[in-house]
C-alpha positions as CSV (number, residue, x, y, z in Angstrom):
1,X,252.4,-18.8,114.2
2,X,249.5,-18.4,116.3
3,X,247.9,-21.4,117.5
4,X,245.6,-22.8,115.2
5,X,242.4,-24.9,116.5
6,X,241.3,-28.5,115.5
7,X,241.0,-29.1,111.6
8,X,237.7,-30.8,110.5
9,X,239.6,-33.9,110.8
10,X,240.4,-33.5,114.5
11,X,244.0,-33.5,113.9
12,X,245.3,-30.5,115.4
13,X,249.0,-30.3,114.1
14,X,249.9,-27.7,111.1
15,X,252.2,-26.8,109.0
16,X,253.3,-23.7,107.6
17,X,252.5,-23.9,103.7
18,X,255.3,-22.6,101.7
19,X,255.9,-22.6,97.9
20,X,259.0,-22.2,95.4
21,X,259.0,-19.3,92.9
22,X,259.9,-19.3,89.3
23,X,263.5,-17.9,90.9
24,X,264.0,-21.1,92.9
25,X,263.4,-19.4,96.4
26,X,261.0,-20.6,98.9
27,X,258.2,-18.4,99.8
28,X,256.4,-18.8,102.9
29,X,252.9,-18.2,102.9
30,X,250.0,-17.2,104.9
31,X,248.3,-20.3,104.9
32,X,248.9,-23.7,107.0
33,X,248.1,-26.9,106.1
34,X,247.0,-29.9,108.1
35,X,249.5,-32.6,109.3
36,X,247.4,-35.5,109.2
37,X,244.9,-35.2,105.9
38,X,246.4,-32.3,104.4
39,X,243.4,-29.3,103.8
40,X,244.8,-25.6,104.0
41,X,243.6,-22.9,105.9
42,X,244.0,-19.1,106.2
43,X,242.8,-19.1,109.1
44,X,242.1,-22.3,110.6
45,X,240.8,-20.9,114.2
46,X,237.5,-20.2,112.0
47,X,237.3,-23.6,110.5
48,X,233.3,-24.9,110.8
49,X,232.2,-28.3,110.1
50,X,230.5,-28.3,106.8
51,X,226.8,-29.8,106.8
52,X,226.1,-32.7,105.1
53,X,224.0,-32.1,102.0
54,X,220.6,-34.6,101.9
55,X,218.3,-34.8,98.7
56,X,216.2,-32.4,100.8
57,X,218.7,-29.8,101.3
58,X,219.2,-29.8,97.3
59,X,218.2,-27.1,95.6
60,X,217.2,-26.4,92.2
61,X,217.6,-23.1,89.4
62,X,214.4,-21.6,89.3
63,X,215.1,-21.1,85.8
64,X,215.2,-24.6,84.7
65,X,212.1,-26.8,83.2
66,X,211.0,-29.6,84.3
């Protein structure tokens, strides 16, 4: 697996994410998913913080009255 960078948490130990079929075998999947607070990735090297939303950040439909 190639080496994955930090997650958003700052942990940066991963784990291969793998799932069981209807037919009782394991499959192993593309994504990984973080050791310590447990959010998956495809492809964690692109992982960017996400911004913090403020009441003046919010947007609103331009559709709706008010």
């Amino acid at each position: 697996m190639p080496s994955p960078s930090n997650c958003l948490c700052g942990s940066d130990e991963f784990t291969r994410v793998t799932v069981r079929q209807k037919s009782g075998e394991l499959y192993t999947t593309e994504f990984v998913s973080c050791r310590a607070c447990g959010v998956m990735y495809h492809r964690p090297d692109l992982a960017k913080p996400i911004e913090a939303m403020t009441p003046s950040a919010a947007t609103t439909c331009a559709g709706s009255a008010g």
